[in-house]
C-alpha positions as CSV (number, residue, x, y, z in Angstrom):
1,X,0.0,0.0,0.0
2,X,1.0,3.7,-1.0
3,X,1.5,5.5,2.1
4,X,-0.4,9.2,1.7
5,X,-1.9,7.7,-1.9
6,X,-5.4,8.7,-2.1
7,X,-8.1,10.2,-5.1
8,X,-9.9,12.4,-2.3
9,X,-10.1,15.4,-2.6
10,X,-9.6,15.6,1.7
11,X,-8.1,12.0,1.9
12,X,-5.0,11.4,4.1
13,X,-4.3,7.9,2.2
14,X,-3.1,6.7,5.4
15,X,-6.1,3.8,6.1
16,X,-5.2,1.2,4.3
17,X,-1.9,1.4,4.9
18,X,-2.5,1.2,8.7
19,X,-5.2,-1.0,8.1
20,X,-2.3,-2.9,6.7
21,X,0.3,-2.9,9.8
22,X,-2.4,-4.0,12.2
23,X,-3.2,-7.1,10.1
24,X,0.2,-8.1,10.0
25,X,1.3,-7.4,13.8
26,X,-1.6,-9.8,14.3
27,X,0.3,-12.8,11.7
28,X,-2.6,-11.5,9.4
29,X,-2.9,-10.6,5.8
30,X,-5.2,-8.9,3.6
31,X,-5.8,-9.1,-0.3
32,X,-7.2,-6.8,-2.8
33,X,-8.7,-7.2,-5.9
34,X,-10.2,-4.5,-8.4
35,X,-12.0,-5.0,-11.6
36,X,-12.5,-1.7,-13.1
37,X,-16.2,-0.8,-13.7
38,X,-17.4,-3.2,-11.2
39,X,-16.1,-2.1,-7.9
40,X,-12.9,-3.3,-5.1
41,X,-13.1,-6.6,-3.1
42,X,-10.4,-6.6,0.5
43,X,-9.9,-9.4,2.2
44,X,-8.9,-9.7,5.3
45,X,-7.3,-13.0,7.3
46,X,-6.5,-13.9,10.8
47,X,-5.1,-16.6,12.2
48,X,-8.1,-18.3,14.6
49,X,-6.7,-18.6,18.0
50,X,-7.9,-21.5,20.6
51,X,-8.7,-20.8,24.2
């Protein structure tokens, strides 16, 4: 992810980005896919942890 990347006008770009470094302190990781003209897909995965 592009750190301070956005196409808003008021945008800081920063979400993704530390939407990003939480996911992978947490041994996560997080896919995106977008098809132009028919919208974004994220995923997002965490490793399931037992109690």
């Amino acid at each position: 992810f592009d750190p301070f990347f956005t196409t808003r006008q008021n945008g800081s770009g920063l979400g993704l980005t530390i939407v990003h470094r939480i996911i992978n302190q947490h041994g996560g990781t997080i896919e995106v896919k977008s098809a132009l003209g028919k919208g974004t897909q994220v995923d997002i995965f965490l490793p399931s942890v037992l109690k």
